[in-house]
N, CA and C atoms as an extended XYZ file, in Angstrom:
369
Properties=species:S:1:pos:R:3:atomname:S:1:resname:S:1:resid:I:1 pbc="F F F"
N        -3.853        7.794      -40.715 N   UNK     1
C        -4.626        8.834      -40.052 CA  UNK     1
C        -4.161       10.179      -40.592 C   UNK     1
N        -5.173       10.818      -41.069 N   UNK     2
C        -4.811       12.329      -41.306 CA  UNK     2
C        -4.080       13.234      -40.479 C   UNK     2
N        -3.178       14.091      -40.788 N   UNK     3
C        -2.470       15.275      -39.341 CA  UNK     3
C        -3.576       15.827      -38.852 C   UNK     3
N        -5.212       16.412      -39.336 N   UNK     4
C        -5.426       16.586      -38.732 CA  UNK     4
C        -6.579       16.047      -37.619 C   UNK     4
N        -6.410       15.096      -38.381 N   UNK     5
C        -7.389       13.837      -36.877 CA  UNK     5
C        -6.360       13.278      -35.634 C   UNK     5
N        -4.948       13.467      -36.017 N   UNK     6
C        -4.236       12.694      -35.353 CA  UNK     6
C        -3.670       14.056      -34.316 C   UNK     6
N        -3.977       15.315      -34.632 N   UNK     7
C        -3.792       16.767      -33.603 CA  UNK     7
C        -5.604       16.399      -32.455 C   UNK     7
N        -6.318       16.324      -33.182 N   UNK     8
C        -7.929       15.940      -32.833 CA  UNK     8
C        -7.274       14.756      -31.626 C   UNK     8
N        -7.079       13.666      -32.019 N   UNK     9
C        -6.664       12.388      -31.046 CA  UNK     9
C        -5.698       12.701      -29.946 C   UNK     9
N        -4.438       13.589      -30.804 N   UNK    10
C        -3.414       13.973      -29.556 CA  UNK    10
C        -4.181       14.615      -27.760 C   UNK    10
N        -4.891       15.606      -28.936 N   UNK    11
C        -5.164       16.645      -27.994 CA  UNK    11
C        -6.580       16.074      -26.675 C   UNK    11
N        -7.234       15.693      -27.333 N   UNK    12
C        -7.948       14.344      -26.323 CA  UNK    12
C        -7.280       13.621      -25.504 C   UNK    12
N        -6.323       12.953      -26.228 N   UNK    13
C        -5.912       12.191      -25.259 CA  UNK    13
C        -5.133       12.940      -23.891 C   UNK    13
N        -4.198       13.976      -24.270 N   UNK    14
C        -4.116       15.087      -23.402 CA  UNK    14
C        -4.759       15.551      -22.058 C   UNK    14
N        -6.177       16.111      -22.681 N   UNK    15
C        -6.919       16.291      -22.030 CA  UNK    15
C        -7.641       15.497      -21.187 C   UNK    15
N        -8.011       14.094      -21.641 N   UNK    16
C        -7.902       13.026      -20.437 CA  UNK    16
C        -6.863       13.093      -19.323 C   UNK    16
N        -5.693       13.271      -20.014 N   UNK    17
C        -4.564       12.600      -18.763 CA  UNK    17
C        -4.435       14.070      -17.833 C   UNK    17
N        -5.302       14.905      -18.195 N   UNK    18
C        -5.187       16.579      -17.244 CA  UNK    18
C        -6.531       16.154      -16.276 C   UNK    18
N        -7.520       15.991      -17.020 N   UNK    19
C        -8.377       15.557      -15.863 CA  UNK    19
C        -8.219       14.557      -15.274 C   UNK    19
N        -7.782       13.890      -15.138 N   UNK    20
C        -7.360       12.530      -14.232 CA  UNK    20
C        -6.971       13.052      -12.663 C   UNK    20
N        -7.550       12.092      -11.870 N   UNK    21
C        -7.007       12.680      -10.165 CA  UNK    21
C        -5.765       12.622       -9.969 C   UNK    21
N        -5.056       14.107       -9.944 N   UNK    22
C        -3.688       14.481       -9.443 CA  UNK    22
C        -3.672       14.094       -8.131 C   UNK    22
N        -4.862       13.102       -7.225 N   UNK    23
C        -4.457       13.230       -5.968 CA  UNK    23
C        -3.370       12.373       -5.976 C   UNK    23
N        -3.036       11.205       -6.791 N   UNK    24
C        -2.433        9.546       -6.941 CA  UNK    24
C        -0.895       10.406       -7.408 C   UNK    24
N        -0.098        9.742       -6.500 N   UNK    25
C         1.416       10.043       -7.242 CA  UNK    25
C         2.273        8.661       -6.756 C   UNK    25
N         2.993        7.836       -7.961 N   UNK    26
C         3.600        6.768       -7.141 CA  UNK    26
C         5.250        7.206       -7.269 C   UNK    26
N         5.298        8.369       -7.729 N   UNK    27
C         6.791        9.147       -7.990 CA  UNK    27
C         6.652       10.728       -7.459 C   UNK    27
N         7.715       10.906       -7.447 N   UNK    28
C         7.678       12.254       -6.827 CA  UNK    28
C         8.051       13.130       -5.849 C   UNK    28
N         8.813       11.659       -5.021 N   UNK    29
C         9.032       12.578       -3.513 CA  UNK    29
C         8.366       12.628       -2.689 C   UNK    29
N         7.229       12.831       -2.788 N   UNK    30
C         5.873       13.068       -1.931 CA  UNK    30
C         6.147       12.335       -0.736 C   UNK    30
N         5.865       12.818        0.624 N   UNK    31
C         5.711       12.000        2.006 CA  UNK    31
C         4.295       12.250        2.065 C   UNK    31
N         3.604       10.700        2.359 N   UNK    32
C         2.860       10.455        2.627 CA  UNK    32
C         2.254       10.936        4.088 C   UNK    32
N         0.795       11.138        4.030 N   UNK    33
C         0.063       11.833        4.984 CA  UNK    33
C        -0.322       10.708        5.633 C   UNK    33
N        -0.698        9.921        7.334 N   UNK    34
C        -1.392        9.250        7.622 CA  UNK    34
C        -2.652        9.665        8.293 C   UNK    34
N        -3.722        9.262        8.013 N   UNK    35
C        -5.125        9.543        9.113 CA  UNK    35
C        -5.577        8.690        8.920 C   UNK    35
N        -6.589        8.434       10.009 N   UNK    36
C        -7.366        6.797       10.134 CA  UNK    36
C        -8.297        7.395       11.198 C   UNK    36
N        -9.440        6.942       11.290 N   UNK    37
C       -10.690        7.054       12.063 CA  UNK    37
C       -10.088        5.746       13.446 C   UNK    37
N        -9.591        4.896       13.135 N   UNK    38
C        -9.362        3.684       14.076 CA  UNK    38
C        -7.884        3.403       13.743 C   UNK    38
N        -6.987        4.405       14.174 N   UNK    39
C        -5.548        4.198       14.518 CA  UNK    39
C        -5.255        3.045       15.410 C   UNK    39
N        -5.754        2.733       16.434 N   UNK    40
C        -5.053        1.449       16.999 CA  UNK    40
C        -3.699        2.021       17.714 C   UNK    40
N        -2.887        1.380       17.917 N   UNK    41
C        -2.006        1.516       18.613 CA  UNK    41
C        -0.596        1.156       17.780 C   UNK    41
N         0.130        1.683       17.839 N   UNK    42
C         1.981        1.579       16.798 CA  UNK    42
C         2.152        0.439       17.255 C   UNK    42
N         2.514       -0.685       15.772 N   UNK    43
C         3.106       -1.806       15.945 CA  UNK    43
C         4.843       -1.473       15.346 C   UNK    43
N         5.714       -1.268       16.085 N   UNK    44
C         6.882       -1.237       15.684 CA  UNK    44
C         7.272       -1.948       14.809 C   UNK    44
N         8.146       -2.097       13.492 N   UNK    45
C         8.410       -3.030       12.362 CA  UNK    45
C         9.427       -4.002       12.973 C   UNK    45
N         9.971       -3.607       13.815 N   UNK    46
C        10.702       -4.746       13.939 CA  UNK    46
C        10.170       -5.943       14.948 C   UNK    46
N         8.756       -5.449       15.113 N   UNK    47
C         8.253       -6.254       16.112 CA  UNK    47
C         7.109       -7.444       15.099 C   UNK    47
N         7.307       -6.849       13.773 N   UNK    48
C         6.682       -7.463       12.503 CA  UNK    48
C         7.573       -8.474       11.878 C   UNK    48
N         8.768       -7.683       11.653 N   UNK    49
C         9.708       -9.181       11.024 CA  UNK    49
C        10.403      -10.045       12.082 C   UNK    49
N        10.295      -11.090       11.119 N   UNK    50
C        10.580      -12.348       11.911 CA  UNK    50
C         8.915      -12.736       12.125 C   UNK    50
N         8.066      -12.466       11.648 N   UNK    51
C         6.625      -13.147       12.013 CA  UNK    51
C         6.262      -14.060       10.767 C   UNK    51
N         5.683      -15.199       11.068 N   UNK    52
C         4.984      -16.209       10.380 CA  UNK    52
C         4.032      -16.179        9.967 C   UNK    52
N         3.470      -16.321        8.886 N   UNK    53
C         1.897      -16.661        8.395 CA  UNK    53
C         1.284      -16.350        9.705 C   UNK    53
N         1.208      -17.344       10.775 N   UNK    54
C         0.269      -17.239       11.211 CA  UNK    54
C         0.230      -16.285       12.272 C   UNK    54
N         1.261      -15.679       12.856 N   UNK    55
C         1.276      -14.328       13.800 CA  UNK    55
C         0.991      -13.147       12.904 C   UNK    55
N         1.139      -13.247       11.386 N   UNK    56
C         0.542      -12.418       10.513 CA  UNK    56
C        -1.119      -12.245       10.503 C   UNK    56
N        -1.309      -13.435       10.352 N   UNK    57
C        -3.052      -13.268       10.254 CA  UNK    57
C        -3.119      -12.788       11.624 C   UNK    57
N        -2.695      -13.503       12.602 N   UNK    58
C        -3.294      -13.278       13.917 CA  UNK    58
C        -3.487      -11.968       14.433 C   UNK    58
N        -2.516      -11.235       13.682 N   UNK    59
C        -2.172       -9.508       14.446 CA  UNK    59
C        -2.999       -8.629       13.119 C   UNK    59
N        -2.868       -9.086       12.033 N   UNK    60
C        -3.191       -8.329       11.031 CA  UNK    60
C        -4.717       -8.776       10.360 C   UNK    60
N        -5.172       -9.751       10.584 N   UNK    61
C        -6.319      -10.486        9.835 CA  UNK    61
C        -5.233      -11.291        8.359 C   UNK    61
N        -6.456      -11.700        7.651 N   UNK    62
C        -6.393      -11.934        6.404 CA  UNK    62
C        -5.759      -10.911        5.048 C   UNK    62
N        -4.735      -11.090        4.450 N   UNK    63
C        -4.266      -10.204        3.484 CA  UNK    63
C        -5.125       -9.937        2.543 C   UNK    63
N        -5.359       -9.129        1.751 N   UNK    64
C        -6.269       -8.552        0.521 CA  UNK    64
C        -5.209       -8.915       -0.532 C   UNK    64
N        -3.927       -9.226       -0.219 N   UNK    65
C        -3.394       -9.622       -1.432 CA  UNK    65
C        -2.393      -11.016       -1.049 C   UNK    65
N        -2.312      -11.696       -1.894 N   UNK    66
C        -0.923      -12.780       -1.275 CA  UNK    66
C        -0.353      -13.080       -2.724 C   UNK    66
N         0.866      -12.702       -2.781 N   UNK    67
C         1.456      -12.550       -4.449 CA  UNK    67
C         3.014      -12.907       -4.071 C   UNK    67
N         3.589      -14.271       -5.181 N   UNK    68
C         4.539      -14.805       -5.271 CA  UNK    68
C         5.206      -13.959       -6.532 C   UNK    68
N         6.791      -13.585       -5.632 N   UNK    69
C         7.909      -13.287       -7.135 CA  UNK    69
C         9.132      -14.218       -6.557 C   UNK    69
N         9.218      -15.096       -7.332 N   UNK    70
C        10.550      -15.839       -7.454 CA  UNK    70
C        10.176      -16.512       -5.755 C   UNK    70
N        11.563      -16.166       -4.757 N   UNK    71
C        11.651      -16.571       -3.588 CA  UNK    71
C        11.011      -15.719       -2.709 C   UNK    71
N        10.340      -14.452       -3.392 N   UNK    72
C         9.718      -13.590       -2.337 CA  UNK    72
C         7.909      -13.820       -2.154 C   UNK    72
N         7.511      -13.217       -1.271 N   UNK    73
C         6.439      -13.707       -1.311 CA  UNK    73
C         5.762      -11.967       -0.385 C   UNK    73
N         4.104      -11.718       -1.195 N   UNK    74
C         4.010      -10.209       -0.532 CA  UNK    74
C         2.577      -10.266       -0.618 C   UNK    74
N         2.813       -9.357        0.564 N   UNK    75
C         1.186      -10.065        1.365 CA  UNK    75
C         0.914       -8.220        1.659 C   UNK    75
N        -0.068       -8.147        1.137 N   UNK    76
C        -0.660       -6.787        1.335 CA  UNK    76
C        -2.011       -6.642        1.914 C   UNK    76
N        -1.762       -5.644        3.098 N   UNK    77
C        -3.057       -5.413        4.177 CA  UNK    77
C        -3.134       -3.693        4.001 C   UNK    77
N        -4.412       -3.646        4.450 N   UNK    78
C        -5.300       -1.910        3.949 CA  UNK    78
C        -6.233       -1.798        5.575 C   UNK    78
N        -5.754       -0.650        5.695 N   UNK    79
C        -6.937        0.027        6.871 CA  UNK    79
C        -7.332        1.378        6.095 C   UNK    79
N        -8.191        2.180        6.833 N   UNK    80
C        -9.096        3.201        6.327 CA  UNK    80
C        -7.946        4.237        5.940 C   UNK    80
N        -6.381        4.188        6.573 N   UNK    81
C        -5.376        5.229        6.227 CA  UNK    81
C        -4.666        5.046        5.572 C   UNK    81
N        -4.544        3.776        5.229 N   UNK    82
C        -3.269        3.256        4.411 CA  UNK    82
C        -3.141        1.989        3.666 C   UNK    82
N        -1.990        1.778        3.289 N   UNK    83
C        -1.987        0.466        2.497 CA  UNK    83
C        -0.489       -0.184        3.346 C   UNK    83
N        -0.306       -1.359        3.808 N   UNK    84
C         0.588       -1.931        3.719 CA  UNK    84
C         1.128       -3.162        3.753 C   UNK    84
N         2.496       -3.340        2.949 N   UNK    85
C         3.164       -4.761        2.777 CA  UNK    85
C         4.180       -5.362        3.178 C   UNK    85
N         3.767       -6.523        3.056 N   UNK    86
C         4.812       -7.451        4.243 CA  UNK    86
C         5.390       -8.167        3.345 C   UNK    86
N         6.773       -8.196        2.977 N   UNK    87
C         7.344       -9.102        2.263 CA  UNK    87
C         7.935      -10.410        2.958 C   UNK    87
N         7.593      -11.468        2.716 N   UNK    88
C         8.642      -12.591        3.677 CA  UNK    88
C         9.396      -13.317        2.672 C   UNK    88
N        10.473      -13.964        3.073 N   UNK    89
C        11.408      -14.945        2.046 CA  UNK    89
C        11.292      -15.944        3.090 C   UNK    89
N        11.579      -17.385        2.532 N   UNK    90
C        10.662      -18.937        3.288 CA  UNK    90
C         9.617      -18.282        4.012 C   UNK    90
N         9.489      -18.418        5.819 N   UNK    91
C         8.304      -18.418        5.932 CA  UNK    91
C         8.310      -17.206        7.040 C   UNK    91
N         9.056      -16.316        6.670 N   UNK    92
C         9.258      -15.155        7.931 CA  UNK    92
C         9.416      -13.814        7.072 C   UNK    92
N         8.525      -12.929        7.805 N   UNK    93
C         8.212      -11.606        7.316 CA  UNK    93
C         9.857      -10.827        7.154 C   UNK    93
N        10.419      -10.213        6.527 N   UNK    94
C        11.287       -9.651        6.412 CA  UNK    94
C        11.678       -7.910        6.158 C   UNK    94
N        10.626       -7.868        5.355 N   UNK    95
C        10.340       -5.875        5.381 CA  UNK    95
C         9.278       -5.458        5.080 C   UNK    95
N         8.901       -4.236        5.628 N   UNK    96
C         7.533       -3.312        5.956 CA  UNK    96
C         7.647       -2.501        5.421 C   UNK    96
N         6.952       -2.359        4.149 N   UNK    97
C         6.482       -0.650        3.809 CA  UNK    97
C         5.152       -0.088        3.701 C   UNK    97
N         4.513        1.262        3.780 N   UNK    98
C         3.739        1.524        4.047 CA  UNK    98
C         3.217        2.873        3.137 C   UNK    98
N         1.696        2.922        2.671 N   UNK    99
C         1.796        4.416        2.055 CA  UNK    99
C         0.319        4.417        2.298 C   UNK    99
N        -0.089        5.553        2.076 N   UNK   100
C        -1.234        6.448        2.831 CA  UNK   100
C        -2.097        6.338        1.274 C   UNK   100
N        -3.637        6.383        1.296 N   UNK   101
C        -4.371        6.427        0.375 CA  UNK   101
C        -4.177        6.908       -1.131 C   UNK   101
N        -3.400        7.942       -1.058 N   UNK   102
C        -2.600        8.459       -2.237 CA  UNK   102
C        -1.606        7.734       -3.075 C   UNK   102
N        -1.225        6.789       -2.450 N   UNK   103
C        -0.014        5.719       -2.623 CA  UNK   103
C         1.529        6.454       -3.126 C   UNK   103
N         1.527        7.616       -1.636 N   UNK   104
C         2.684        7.999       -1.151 CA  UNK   104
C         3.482        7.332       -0.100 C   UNK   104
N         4.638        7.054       -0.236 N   UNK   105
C         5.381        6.401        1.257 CA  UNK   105
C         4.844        7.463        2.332 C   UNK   105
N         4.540        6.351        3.455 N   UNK   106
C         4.802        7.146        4.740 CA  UNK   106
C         6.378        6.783        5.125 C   UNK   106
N         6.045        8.143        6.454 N   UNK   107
C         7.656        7.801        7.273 CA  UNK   107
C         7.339        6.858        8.025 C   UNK   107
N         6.194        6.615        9.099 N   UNK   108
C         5.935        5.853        9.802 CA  UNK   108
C         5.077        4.688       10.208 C   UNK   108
N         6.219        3.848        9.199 N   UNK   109
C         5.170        2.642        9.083 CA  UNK   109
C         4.232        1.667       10.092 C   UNK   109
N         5.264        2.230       11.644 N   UNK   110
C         4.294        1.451       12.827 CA  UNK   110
C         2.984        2.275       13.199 C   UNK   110
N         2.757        3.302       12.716 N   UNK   111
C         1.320        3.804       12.544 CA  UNK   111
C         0.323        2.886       11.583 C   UNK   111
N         0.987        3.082       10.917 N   UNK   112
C         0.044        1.613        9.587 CA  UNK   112
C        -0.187        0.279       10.128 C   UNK   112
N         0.454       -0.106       10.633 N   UNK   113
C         0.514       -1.099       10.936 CA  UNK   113
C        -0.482       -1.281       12.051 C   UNK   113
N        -0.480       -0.680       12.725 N   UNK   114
C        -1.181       -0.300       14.301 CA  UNK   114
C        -2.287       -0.146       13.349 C   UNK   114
N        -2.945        0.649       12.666 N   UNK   115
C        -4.580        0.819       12.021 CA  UNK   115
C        -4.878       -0.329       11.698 C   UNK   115
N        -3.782       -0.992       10.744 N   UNK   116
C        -4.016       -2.089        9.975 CA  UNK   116
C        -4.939       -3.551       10.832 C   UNK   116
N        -3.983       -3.480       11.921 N   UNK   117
C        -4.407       -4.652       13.119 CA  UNK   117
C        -6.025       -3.643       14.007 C   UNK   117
N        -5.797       -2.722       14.141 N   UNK   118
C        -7.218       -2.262       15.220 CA  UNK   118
C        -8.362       -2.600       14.314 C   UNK   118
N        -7.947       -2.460       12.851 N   UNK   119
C        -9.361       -2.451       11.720 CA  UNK   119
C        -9.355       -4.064       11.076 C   UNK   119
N        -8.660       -5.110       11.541 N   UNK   120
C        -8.341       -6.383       10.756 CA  UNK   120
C        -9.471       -6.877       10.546 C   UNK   120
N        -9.625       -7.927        9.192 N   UNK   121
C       -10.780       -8.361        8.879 CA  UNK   121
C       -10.334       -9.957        9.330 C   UNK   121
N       -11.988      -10.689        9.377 N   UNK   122
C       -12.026      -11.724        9.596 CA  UNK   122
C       -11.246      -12.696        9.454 C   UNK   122
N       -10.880      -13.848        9.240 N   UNK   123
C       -10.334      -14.859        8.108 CA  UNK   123
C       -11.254      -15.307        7.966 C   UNK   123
């Protein structure tokens, strides 16, 4: 490639990654914002681990994601404010994290959780 097709290519490509939505940060510090049209009510996390498959579906619906690493296993649920995941090892939920549309951590993941269950989908 010529220097000057490859200043031509740089500078494009550049300019893509400037217009791209600065709303998305998965680094940074950033605390996540929560809002939800159908908040629901705070499910405390510790009132999450120690739950089974099936007190999972039952409180949360059906996961949008169910993904095996090694001995872990991560089950990801979405309401209109947020995103969040349930990791379990054998067959019991073990930790909760949570981040707001932006895919910033929130602080308060029993808000998420609470949307997550008021908005649950079918199985």
């Amino acid at each position: 490639m010529k220097p000057a097709s490859f200043a031509v290519a740089a500078a494009s490509l550049l300019a893509a990654c400037n217009a791209s939505n600065s709303d998305y940060s998965l680094t940074g510090g950033e605390v996540g914002v929560f809002h939800s049209q159908n908040a629901g009510r705070p499910i405390p996390v510790s009132q999450i681990k120690g739950m089974d498959e099936r007190q999972l579906v039952a409180t949360f619906g059906a996961p949008g994601l169910d993904r095996r690493d090694a001995a872990t296993r991560v089950l990801r649920y979405q309401s209109d404010g947020c995103t969040m995941f349930v990791y379990m090892t054998g067959d019991r939920a073990q930790y909760v994290d949570s981040y707001d549309r932006q895919l910033r951590p929130l602080i308060n993941t029993d808000q998420c959780a609470g949307s997550v269950a008021a908005q649950r989908r079918a199985v």
